[in-house]
TITIZA-372264 format. One line per field, with one value per residue: residue number from 1; x, y, z of N, C-alpha, C in turn. Coordinates in Angstrom, 3 decimals. Atoms other than C-alpha are relative to their C-alpha. Layout:
! residues N
num	c(NUM/...)
nxx	c(X/...)
nyy	c(Y/...)
nzz	c(Z/...)
caxx	c(X/...)
cayy	c(Y/...)
cazz	c(Z/...)
cxx	c(X/...)
cyy	c(Y/...)
czz	c(Z/...)
END
This chain:
! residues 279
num	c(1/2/3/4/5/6/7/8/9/10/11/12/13/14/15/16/17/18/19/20/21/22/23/24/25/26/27/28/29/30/31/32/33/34/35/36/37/38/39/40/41/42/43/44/45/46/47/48/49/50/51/52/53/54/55/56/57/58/59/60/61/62/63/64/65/66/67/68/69/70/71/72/73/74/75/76/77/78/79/80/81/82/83/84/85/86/87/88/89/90/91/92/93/94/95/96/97/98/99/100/101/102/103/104/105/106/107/108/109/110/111/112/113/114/115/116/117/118/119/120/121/122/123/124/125/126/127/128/129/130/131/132/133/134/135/136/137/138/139/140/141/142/143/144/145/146/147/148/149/150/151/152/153/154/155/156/157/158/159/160/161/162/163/164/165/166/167/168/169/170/171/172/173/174/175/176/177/178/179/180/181/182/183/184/185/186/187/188/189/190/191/192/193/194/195/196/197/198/199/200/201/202/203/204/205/206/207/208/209/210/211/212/213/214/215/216/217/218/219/220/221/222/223/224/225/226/227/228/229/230/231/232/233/234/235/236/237/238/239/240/241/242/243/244/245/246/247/248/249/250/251/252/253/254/255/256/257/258/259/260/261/262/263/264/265/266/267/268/269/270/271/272/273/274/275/276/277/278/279)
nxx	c(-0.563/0.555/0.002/-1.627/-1.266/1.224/0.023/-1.215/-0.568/0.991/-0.925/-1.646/0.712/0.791/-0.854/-0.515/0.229/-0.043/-1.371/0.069/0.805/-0.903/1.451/0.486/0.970/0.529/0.389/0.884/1.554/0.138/0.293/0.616/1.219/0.204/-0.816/-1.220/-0.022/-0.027/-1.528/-0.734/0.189/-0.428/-1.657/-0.486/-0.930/0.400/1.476/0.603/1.335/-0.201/0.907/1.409/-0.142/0.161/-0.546/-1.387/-0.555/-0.672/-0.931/-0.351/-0.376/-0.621/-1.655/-0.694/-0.404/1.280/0.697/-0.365/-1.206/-0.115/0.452/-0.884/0.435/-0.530/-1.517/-0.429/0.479/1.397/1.654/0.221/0.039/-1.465/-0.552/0.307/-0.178/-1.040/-0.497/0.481/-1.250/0.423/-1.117/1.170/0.374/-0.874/-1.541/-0.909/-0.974/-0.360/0.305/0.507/-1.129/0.016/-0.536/-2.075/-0.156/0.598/-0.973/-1.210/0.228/-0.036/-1.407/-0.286/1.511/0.741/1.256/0.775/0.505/0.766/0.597/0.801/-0.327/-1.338/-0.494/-0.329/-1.737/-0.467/0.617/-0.783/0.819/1.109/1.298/0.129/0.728/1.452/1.092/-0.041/0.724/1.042/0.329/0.073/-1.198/-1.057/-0.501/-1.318/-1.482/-0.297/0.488/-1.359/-0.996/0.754/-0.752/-1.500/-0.247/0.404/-0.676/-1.451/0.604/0.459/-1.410/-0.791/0.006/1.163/1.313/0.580/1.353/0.822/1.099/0.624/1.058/1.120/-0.637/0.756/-0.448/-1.308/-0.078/0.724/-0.836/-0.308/1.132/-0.400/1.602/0.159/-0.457/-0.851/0.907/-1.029/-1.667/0.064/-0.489/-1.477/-0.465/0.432/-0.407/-1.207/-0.191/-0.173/-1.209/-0.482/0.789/-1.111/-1.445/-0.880/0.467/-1.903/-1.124/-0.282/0.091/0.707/0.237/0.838/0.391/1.221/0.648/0.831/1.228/1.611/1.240/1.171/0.122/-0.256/0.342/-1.133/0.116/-1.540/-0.387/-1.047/-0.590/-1.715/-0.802/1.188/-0.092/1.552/0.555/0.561/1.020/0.141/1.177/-0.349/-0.480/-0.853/-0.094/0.135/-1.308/0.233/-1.810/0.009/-0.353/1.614/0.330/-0.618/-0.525/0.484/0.424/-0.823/0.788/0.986/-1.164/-0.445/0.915/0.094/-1.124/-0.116/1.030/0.201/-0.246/-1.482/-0.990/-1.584/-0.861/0.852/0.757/-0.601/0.353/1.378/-0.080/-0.753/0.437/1.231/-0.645)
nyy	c(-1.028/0.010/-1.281/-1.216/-0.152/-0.609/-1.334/-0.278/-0.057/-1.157/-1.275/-0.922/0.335/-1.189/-1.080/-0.250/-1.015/-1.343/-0.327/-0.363/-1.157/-0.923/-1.207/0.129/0.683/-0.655/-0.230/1.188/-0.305/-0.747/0.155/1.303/-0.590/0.886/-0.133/0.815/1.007/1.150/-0.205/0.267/1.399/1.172/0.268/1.178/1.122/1.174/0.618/-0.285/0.442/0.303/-1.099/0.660/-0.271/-1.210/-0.321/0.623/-0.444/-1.088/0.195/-0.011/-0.792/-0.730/0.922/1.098/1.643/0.837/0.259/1.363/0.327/0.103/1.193/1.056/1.183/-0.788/-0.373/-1.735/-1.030/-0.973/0.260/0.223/-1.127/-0.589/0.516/0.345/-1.019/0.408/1.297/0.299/-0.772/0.517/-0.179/-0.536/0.372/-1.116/-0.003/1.558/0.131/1.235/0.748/-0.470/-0.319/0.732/1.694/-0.108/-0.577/1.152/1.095/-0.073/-0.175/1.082/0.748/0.648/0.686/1.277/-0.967/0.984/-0.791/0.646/-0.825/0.579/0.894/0.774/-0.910/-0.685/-0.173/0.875/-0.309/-0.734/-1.690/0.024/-0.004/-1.281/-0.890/0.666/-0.303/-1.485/-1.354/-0.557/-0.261/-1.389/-0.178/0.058/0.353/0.975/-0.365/0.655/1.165/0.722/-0.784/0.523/1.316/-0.135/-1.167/1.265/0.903/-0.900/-0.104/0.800/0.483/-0.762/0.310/0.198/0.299/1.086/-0.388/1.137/-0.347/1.059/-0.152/1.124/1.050/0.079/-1.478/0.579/0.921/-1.140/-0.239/0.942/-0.190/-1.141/-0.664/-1.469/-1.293/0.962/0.949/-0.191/-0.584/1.121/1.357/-0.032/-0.958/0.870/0.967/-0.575/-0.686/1.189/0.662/-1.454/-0.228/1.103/-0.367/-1.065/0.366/0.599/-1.011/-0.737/1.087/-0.768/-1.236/-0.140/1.287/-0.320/0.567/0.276/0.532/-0.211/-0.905/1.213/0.082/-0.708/-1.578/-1.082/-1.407/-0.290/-0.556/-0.343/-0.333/-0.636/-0.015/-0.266/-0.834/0.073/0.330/-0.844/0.762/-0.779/-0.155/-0.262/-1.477/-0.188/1.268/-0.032/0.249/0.656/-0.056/0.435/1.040/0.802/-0.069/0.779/1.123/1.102/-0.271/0.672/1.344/0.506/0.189/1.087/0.921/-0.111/0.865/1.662/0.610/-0.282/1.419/0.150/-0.391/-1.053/0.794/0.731/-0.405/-0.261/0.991/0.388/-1.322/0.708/0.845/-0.289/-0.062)
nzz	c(-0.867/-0.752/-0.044/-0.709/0.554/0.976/0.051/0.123/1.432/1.060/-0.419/0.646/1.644/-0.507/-0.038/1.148/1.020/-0.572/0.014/1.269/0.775/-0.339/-1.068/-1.825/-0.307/0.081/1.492/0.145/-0.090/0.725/1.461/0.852/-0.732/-1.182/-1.440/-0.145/-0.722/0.521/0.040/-0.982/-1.371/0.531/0.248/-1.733/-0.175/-1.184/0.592/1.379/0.081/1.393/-0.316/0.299/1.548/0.593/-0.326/0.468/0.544/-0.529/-0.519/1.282/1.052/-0.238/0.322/1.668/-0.716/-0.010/-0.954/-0.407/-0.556/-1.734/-1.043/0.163/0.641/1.348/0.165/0.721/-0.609/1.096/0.463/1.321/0.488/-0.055/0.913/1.501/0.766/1.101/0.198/1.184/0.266/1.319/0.207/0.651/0.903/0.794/-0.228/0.556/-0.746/0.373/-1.307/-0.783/-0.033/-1.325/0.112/0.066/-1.402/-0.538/0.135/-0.416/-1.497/-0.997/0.038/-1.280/-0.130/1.332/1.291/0.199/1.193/1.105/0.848/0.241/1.449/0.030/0.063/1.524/-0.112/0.122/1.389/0.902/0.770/0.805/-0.667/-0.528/0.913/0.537/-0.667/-0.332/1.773/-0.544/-1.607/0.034/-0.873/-0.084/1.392/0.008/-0.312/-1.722/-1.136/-0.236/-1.261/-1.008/0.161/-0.130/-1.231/-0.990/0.106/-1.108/-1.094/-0.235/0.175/-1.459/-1.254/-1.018/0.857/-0.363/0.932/0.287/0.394/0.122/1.102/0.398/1.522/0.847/0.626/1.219/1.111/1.000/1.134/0.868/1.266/0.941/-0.147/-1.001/0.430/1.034/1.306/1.262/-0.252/0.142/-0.785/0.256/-1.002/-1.365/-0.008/-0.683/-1.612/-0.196/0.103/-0.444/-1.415/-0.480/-0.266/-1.097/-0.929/-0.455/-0.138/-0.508/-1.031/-0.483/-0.319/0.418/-0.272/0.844/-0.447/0.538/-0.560/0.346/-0.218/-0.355/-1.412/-0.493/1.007/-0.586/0.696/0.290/-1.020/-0.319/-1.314/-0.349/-1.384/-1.038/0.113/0.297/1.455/1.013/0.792/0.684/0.503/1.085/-0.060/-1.533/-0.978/-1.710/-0.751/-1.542/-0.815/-0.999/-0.206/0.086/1.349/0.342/-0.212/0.961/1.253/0.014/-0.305/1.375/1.335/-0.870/-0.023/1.587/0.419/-0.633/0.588/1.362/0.408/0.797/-1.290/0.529/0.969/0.905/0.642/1.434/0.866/0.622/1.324/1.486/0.731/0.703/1.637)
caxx	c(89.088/87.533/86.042/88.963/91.461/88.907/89.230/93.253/93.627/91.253/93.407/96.753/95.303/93.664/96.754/98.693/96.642/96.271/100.040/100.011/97.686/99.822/95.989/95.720/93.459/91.685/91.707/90.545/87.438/86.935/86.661/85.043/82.293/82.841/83.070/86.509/85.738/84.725/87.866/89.779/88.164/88.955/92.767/92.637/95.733/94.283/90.513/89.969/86.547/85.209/83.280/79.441/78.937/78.156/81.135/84.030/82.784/83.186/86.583/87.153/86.559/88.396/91.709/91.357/91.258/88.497/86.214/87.291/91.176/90.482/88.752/91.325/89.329/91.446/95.118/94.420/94.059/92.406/89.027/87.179/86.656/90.298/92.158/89.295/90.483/92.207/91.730/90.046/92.519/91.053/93.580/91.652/90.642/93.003/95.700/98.027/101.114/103.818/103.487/101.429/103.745/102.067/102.339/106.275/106.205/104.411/106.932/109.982/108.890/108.025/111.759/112.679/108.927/106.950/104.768/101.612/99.829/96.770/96.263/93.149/94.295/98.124/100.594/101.597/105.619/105.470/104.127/105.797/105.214/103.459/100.651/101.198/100.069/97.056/95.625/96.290/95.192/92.076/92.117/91.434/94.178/96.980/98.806/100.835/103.860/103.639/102.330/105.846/107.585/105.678/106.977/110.435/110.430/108.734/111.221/114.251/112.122/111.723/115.419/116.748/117.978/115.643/112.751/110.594/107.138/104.201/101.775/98.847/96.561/93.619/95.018/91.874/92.744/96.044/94.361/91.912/94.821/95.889/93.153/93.053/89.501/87.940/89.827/92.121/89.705/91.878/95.213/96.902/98.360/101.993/101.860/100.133/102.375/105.889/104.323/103.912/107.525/108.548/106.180/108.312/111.492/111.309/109.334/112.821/114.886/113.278/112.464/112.653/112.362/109.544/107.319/103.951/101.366/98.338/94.679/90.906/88.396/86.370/87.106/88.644/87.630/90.033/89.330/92.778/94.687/98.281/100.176/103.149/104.099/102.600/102.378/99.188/96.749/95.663/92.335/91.989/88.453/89.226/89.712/91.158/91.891/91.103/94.087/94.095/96.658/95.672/96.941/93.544/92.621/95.651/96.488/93.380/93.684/97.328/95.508/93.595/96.569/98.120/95.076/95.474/99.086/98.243/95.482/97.032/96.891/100.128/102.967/106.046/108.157/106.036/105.053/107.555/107.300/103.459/103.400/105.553/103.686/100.605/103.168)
cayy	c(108.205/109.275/112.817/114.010/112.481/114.578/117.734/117.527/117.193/119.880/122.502/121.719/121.515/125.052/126.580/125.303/127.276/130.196/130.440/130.227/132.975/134.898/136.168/136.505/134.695/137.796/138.646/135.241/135.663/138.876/137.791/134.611/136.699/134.388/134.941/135.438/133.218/130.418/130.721/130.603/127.187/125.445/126.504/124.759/122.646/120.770/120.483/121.431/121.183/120.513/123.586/123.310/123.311/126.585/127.816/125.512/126.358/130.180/129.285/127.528/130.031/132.584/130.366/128.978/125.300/122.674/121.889/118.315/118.683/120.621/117.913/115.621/113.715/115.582/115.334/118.345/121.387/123.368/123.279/121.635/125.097/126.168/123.184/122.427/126.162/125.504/122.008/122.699/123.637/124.396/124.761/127.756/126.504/129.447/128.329/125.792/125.820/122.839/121.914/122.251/124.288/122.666/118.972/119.939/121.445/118.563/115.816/117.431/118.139/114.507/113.416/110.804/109.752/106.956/108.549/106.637/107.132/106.147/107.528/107.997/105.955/104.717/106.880/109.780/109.596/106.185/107.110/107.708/111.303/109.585/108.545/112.113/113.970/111.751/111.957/115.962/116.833/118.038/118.280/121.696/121.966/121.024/120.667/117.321/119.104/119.765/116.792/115.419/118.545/117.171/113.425/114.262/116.486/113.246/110.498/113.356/113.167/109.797/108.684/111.349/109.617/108.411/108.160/106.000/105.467/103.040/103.408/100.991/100.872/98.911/95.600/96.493/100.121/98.312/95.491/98.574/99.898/96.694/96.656/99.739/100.425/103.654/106.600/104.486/103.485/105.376/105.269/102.969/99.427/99.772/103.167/100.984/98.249/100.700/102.346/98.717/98.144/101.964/101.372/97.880/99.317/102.222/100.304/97.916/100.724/102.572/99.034/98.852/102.138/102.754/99.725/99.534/97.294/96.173/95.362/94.624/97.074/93.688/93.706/96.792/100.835/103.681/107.596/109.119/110.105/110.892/110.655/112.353/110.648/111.704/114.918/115.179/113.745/114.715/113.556/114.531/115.656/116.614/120.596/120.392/118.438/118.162/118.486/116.714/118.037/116.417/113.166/111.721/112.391/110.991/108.204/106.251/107.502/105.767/102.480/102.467/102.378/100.047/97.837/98.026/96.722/93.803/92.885/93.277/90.649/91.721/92.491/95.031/92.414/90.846/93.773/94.579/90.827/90.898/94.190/92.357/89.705/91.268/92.065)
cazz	c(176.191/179.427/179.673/182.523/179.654/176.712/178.472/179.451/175.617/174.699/177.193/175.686/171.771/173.398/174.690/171.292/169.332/171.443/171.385/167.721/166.935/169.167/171.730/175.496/177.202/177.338/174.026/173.396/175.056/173.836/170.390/170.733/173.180/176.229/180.007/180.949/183.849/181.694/180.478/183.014/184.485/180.763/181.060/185.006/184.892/188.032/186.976/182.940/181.700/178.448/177.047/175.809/171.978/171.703/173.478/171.497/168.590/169.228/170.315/166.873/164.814/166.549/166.672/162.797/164.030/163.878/166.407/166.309/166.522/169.657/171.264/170.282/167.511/164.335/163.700/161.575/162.862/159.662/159.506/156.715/155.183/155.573/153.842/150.993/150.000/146.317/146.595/143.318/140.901/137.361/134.499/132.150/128.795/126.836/128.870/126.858/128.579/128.035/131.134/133.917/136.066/139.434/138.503/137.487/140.980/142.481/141.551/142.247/145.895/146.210/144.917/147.655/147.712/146.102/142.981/142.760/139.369/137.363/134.168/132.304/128.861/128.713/129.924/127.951/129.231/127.597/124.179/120.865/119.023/116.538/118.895/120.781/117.797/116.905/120.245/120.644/116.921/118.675/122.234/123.634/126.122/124.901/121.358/120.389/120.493/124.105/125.243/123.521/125.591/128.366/127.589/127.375/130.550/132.372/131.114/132.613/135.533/135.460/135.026/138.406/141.372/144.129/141.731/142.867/140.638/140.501/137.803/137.229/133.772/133.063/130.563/129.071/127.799/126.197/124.741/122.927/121.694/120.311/118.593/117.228/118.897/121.459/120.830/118.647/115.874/113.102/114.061/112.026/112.779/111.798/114.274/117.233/116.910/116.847/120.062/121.339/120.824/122.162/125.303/126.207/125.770/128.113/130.391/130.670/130.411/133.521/135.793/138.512/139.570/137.615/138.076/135.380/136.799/135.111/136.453/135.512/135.185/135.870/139.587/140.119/139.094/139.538/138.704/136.996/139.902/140.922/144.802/145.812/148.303/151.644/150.590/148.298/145.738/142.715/141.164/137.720/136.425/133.246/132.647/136.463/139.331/143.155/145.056/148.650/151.006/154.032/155.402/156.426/152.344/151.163/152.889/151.479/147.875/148.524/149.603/146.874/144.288/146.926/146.471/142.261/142.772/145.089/142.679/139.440/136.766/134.906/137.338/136.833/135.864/133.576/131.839/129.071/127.944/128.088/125.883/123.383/123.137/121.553/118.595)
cxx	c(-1.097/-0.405/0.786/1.078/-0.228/0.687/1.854/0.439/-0.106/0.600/1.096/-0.625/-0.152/1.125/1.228/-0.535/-0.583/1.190/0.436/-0.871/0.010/-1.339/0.670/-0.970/-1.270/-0.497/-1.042/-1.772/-0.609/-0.747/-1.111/-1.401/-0.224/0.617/1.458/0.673/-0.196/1.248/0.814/-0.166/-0.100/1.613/0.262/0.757/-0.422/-1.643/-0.575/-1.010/-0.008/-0.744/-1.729/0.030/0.212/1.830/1.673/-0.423/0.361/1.599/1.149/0.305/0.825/1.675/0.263/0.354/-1.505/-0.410/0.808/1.672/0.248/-0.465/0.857/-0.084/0.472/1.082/-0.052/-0.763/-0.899/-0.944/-0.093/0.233/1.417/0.399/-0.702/0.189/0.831/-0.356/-0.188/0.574/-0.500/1.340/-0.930/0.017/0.981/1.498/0.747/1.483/0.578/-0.215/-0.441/1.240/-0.002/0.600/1.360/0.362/-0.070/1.123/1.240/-0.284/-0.210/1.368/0.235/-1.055/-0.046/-1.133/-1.034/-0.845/-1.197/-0.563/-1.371/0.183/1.475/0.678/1.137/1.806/0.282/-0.388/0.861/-0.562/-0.573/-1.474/-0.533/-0.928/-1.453/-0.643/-0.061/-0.382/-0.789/-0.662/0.347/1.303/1.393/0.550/0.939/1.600/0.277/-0.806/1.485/0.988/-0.134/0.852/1.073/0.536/-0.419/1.151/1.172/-0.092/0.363/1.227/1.378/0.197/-0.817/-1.075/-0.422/-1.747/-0.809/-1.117/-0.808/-1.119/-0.854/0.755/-1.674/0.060/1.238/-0.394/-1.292/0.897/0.460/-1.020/-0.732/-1.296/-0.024/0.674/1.069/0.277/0.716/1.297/0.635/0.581/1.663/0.597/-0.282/1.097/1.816/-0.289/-0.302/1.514/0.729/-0.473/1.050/1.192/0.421/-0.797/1.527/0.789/-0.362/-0.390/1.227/-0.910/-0.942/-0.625/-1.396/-0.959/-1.421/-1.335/-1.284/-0.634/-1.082/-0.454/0.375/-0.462/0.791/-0.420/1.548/0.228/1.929/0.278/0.794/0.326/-0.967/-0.473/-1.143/-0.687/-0.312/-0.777/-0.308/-0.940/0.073/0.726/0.240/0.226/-0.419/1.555/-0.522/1.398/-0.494/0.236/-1.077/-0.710/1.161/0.724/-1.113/0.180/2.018/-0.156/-0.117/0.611/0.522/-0.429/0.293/0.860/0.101/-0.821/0.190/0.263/1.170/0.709/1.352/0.983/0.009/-0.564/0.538/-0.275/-1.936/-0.864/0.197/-0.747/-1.297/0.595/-0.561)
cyy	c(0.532/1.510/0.683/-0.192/1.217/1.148/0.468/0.461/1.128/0.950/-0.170/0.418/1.835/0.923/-0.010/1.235/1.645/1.017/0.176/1.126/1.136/0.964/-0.569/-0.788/1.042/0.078/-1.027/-0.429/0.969/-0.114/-1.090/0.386/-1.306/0.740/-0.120/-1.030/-1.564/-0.518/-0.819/-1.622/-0.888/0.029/-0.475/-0.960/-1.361/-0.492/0.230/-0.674/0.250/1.040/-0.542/0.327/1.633/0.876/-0.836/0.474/2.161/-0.201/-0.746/0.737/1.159/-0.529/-0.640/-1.107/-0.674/-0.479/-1.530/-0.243/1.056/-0.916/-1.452/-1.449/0.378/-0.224/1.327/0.798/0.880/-0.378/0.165/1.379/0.718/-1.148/-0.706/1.840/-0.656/-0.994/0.039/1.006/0.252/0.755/1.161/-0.509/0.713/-0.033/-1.558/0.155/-1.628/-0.739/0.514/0.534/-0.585/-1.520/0.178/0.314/-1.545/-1.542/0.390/0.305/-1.269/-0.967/-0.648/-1.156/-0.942/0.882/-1.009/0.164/-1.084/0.975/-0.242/-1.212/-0.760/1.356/1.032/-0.235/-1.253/-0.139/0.832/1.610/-0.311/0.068/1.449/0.738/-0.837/0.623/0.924/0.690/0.897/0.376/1.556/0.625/0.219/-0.560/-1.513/0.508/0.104/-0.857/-0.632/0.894/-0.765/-1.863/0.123/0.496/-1.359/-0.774/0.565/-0.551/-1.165/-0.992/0.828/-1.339/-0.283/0.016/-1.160/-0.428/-1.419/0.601/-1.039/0.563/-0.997/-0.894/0.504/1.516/-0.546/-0.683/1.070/0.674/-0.747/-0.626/0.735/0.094/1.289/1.046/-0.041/-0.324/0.297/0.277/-1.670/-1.100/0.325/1.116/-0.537/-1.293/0.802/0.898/-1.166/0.115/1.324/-0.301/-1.428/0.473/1.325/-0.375/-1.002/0.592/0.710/-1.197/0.192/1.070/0.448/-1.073/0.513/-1.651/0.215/-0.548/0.464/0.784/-1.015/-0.262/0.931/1.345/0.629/1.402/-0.024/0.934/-0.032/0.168/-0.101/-0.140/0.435/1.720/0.771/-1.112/0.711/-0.421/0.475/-0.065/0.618/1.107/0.735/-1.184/0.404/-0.448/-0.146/-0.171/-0.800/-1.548/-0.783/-0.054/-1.237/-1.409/-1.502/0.025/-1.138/-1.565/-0.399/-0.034/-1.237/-1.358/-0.350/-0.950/-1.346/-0.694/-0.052/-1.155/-0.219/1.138/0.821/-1.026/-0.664/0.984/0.463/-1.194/-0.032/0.858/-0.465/-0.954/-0.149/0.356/-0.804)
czz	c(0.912/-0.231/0.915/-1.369/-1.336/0.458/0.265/-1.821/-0.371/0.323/-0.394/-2.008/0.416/-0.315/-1.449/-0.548/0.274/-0.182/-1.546/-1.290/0.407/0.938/1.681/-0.097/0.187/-1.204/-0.872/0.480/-0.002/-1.455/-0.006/1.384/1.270/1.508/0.114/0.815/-0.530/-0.921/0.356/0.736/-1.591/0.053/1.476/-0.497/0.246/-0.470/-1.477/0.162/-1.451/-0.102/-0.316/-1.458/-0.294/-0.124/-1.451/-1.262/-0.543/0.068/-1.434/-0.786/0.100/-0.200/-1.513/0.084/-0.070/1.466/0.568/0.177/1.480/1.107/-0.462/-1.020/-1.912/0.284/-1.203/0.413/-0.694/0.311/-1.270/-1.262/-0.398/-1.405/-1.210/-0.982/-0.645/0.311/-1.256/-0.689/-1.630/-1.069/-1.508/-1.610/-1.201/0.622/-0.910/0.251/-0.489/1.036/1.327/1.037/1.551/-0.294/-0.142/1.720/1.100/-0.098/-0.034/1.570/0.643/-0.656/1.544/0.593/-1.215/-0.529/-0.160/-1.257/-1.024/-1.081/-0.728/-1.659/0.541/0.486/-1.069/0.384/-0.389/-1.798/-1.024/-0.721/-0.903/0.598/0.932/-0.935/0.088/1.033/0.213/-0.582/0.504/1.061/0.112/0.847/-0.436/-1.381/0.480/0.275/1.010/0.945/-0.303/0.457/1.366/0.371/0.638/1.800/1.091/0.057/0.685/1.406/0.716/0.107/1.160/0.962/1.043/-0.235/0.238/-0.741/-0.113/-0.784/-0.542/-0.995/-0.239/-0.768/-0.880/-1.226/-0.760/-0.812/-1.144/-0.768/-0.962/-1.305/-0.695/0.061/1.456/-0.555/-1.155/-1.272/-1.330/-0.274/-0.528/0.544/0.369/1.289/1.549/0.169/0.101/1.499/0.609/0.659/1.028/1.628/1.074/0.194/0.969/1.112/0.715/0.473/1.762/1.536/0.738/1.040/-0.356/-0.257/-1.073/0.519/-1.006/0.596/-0.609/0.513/0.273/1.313/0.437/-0.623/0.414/-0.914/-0.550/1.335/0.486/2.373/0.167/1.068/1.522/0.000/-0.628/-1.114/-0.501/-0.983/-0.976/-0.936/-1.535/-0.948/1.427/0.435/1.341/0.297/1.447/0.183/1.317/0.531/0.253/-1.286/-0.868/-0.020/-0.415/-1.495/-0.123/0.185/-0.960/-1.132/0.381/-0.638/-1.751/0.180/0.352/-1.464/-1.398/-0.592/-1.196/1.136/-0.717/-0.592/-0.976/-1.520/-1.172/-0.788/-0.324/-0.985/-1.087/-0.747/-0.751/-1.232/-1.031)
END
């Protein structure tokens, strides 16, 4: 883009957010301590001009807008500072709640949407209450009992209308369960082998609409992460998460699930029989 097409941009982008923060053009350079003649010769129709650093960002911070979606190199208007407010969402250590009441929030807002999802182990909405308890005996968060509130409240979820869901797990985190090693190590066979059989049958049952994809931690890595659609992610660090509302955030963290499913080496349709067949 040319610097005449640069500065046309920069005066409507300008007068948007002039008009949205409800100032004069006075007022406007008032606040943001500028000539009101310099002003006046970036809102020129016929000749706009671009301002000088100093000046735009003045002009930023007074309007609540980023430097760079006034010069036309942002489709978002926040500034960094604005939309990483809350991204970081922590959940407090004394809170044990059945369910987080955002994530419930979070997936009924993206009904209609594709859910993209990597958990960090197997997922818990596919897990019997025997294995619920085991792994909850001792976690600080959250009792077995409502992780199988939690379950139940998913599979509802997960069985609505226009549900659309891709979630992709290491094969190597399954075949650890199958062998009753990592977090695993004393849980016995007979209980690994009916959540086996439990994990196949509502993987059938919810195909597919709910698609389970499988790929190497050999060629591929993935944090645990959740996307709702175009709406946000949600990366989850352990006693929180980062939430990413912005479309330039989310639309790679959607890639990068994308990328899991092209690359996986057990496929949604494949994956109730290849469950089974570790029986």
């Amino acid at each position: 883009m040319d610097k005449r097409d640069r500065a046309h941009l920069f005066r409507r982008n300008l007068l948007s957010a002039l008009e949205t923060a409800h100032l004069k053009q006075s007022q406007l350079a008032d606040q943001a301590g500028i000539d009101r003649s310099t002003l006046v010769q970036l809102f020129n129709e016929k000749a706009p001009r671009l301002p000088n650093g100093h000046t735009l960002a003045e002009l930023a911070g007074v309007l609540g807008v980023s430097t760079d979606w006034l010069l036309g190199l942002s489709q978002e208007a926040q500034p960094v500072t604005t939309y990483l407010d809350g991204a970081l969402n922590f959940t407090p250590e004394t809170d044990k709640a059945p369910m987080d009441s955002n994530l419930q929030e979070w997936h009924m807002e993206a009904t209609g949407y594709k859910i993209r999802h990597v958990p960090s182990t197997l997922p818990d909405m596919l897990k019997t209450r025997d294995v619920l308890l085991y792994e909850y005996r001792d976690f600080a968060l959250k009792t077995g009992e409502q992780a199988i509130v939690e379950r139940d409240l998913r599979q509802t979820y997960a069985r609505l209308p226009d549900i659309e869901m891709e979630i992709c797990i290491p094969v190597q985190r399954f075949e650890q369960f199958v062998d009753g090693s990592n977090i695993w190590a004393d849980l016995p066979q007979v209980v690994r082998q009916s959540q086996i059989d439990y994990m196949a049958r509502i993987i059938d049952e919810l195909y597919p609409r709910v698609r389970i994809y499988g790929f190497d931690l050999r060629t591929h890595y993935s944090v645990p992460v959740t996307v709702f659609g175009p709406l946000r992610a949600v990366i989850y660090i352990g006693q929180g998460y980062f939430v990413l509302n912005t479309s330039g955030h989310i639309r790679p963290m959607a890639r990068h699930i994308d990328e899991l499913v092209r690359n996986a080496t057990v496929h949604a349709h494949e994956m109730a029989d290849w469950m089974r067949s570790y029986l």
